[in-house]
C-alpha positions in Angstrom: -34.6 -29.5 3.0 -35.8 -26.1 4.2 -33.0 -23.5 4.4 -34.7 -20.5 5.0 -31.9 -18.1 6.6 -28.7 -19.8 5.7 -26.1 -18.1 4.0 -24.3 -20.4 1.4 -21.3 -19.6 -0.6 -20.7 -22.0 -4.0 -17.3 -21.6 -5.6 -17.2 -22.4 -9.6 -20.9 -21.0 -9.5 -20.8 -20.0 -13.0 -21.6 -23.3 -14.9 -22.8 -26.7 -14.5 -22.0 -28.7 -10.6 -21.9 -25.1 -9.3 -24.7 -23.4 -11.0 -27.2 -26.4 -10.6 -26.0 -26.1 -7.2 -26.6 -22.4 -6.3 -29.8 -22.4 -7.5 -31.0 -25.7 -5.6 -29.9 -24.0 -2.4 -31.5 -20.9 -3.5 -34.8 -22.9 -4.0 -34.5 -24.3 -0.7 -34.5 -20.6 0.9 -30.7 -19.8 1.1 -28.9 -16.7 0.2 -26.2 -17.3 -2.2 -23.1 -16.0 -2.8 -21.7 -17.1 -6.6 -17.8 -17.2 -7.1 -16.5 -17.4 -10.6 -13.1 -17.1 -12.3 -14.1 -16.5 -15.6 -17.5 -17.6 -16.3 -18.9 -14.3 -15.8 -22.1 -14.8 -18.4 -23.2 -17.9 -16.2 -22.2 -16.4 -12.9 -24.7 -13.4 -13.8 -27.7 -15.4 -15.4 -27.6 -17.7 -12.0 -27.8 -14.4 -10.0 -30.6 -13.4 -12.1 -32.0 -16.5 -11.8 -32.4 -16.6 -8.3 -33.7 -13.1 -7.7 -36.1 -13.7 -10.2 -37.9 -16.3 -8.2 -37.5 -13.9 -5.1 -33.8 -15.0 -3.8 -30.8 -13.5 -2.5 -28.0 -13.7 -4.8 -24.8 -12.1 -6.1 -21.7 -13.2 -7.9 -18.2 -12.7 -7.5 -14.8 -13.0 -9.4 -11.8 -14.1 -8.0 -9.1 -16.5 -8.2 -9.6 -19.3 -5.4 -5.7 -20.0 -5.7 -5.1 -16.6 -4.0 -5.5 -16.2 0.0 -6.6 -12.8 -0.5 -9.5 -13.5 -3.1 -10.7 -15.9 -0.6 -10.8 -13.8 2.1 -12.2 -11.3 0.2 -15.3 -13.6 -1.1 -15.9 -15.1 2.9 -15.6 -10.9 4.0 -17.9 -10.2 1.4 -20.7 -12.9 1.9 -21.0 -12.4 5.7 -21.0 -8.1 5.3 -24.0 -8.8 2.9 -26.1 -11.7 4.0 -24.5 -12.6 7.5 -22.7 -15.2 9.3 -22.1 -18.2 6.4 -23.5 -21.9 6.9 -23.1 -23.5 4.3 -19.7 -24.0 2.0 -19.5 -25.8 -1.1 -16.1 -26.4 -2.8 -17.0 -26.7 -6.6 -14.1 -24.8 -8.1 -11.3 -26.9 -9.6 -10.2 -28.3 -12.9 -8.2 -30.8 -14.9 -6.4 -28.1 -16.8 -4.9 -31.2 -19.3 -4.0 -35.0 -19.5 -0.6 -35.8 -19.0 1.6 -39.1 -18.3 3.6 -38.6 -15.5 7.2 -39.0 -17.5 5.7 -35.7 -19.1 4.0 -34.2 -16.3 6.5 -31.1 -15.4 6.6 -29.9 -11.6 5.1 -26.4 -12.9 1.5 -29.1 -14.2 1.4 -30.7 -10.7 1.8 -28.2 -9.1 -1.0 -26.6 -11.1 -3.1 -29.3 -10.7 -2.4 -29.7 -6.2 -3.1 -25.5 -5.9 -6.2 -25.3 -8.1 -7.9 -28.3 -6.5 -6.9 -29.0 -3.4 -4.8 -25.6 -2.1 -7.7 -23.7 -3.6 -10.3 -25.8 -1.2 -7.8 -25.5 1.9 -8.3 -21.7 1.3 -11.9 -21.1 1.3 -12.6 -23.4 4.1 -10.3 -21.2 6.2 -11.1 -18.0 4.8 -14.8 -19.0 5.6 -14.2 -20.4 9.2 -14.0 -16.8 11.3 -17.8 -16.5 9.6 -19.0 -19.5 10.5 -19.8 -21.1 13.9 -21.8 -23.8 13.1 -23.3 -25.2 9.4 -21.9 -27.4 6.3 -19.5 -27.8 4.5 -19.3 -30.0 1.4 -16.0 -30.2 -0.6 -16.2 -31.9 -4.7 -14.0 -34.8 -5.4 -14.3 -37.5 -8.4 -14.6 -40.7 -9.2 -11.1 -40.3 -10.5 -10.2 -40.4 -6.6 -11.6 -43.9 -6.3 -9.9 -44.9 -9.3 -7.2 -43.6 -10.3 -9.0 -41.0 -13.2 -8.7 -41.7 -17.2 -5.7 -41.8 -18.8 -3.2 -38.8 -18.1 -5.0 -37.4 -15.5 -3.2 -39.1 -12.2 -2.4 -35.5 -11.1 -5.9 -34.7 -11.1 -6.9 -37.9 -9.4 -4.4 -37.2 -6.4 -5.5 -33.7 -6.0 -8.9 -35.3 -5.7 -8.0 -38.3 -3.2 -6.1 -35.6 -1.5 -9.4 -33.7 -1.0 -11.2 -36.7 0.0 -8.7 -37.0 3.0 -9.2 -33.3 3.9 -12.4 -34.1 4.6 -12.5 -36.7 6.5 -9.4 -34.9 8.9 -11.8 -31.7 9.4 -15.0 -34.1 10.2 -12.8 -34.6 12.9 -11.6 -31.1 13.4 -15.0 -29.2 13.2 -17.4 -31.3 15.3 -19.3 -31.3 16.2 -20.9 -27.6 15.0 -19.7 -28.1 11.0 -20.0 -30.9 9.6 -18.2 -31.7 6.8 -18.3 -34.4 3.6 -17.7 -34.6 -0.1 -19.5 -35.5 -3.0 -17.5 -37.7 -5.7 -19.5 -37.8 -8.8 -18.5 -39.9 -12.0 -19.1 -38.9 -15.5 -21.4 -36.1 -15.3 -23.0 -33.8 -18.7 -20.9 -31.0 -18.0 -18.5 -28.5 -19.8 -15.7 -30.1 -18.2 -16.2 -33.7 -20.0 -16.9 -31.8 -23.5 -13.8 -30.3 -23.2 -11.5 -32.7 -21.8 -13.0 -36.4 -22.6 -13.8 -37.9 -26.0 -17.3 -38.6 -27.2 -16.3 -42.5 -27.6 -15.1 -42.5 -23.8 -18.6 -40.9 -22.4 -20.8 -43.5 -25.1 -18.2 -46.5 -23.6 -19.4 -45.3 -20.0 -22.8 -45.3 -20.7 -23.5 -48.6 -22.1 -21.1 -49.7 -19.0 -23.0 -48.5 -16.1 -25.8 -49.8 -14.6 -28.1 -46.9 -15.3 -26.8 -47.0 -19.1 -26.4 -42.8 -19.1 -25.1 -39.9 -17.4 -25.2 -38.4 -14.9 -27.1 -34.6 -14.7 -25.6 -31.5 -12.8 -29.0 -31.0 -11.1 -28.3 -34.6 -9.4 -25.3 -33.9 -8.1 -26.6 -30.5 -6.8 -29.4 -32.6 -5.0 -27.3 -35.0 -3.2 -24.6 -31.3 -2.4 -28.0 -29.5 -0.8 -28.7 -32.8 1.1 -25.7 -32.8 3.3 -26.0 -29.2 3.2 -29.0 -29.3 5.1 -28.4 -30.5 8.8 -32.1 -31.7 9.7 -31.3 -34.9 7.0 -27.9 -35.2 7.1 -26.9 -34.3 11.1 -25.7 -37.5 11.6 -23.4 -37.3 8.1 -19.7 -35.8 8.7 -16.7 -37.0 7.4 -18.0 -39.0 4.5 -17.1 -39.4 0.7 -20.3 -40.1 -1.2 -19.8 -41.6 -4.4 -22.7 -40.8 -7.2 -21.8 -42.7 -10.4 -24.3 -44.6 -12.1 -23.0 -47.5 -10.7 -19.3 -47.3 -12.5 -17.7 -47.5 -8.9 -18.9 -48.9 -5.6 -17.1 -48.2 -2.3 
């Protein structure tokens, strides 16, 4: 998966999916530009990271929610490295777990900007940089089914972003590809904070491969469609990696 000369941009590149991530591509030969909202002590030992072993790197803040902070990562990437090929859509959240007779209209809304709004941004923001490449958005298992308990607002964000990219597939050929990547329960920050110890011990003796899953996995299969002399023939599809939990 040589990538010597692409310019790739991971958002949520401070922790986890997204660090794993940039520093796979990084590996592989590609500059990296690193977007984090407030994981600046990950964002920066990434960086260092990958200049340490001789790669391009830097990291930015900015709130993915707001038009401008896209525009001003994609303005940034291409002044410093050159035209982008490669995108990857890590940022997003759960923020909390709600039913939906509690779920306010100020939550879903929440939940719809930060994960799918937020991805709808980047990619155009990105697009006047880019006339051919990758692009690989970050769904869920919760897309496939349904999510854990209060978390349907997350779950639709994340369907939603499964049927974004199947639309631009369609829209980009044929010189950007794009898929998604829909992992299950991962060892991440965002399961310590937001699912119980008993859930993630109930899904490893459930699926087939009896554990989780790593963030350096996920990166894998995200630098594999990122790099077209693999994956040409890949667009428009949602890859699920699970363990097993959920076939499609």
């Amino acid at each position: 998966m040589d990538l010597t000369g692409k310019v790739a941009i991971v958002t949520g590149g401070g922790r986890d999916i997204g660090s794993a991530t940039a520093l796979r591509l990084a590996k592989e030969g590609a500059a990296v530009a690193i977007n984090y909202f407030s994981s600046s002590t990950g964002a920066d030992e990434t960086v260092a990271a990958i200049k340490a072993a001789g790669g391009k790197a830097f990291a930015m803040q900015g709130d993915l929610t707001k038009q401008e902070d896209c525009e001003a990562l994609a303005n940034k990437t291409a002044e410093e490295f050159g035209e982008i090929s490669i995108l990857v859509n890590n940022s997003g959240g759960l923020v909390g777990r709600t039913t939906i007779a509690d779920c306010s209209l100020e939550h879903w809304n929440t939940i719809m900007t930060l994960n799918l709004t937020s991805t709808f941004l980047m990619i155009k923001s990105c697009l006047p940089h880019m006339k051919e490449g990758a692009i690989v958005n970050i769904s869920s298992q919760a897309a496939r089914d349904g999510g854990g308990a209060g978390s349907v607002p997350y779950a639709t964000s994340k369907g939603a972003v499964m049927t974004l990219t199947r639309g631009l597939a369609k829209e980009l050929g044929p010189n950007i590809r794009v898929n998604c990547v829909c992992p299950g329960m991962t060892d991440t920050d965002f399961h310590n904070i937001f699912t119980k110890d008993e859930a993630r011990r109930g899904f490893e003796a459930a699926a087939p491969v009896k554990r989780q899953g790593r963030p350096d996995e996920i990166a894998a299969l995200i630098t594999f469609l990122a790099a077209g002399d693999d994956s040409g023939f890949m667009t428009g599809t949602n890859i699920d990696i699970n363990g097993g939990m959920v076939f499609s």
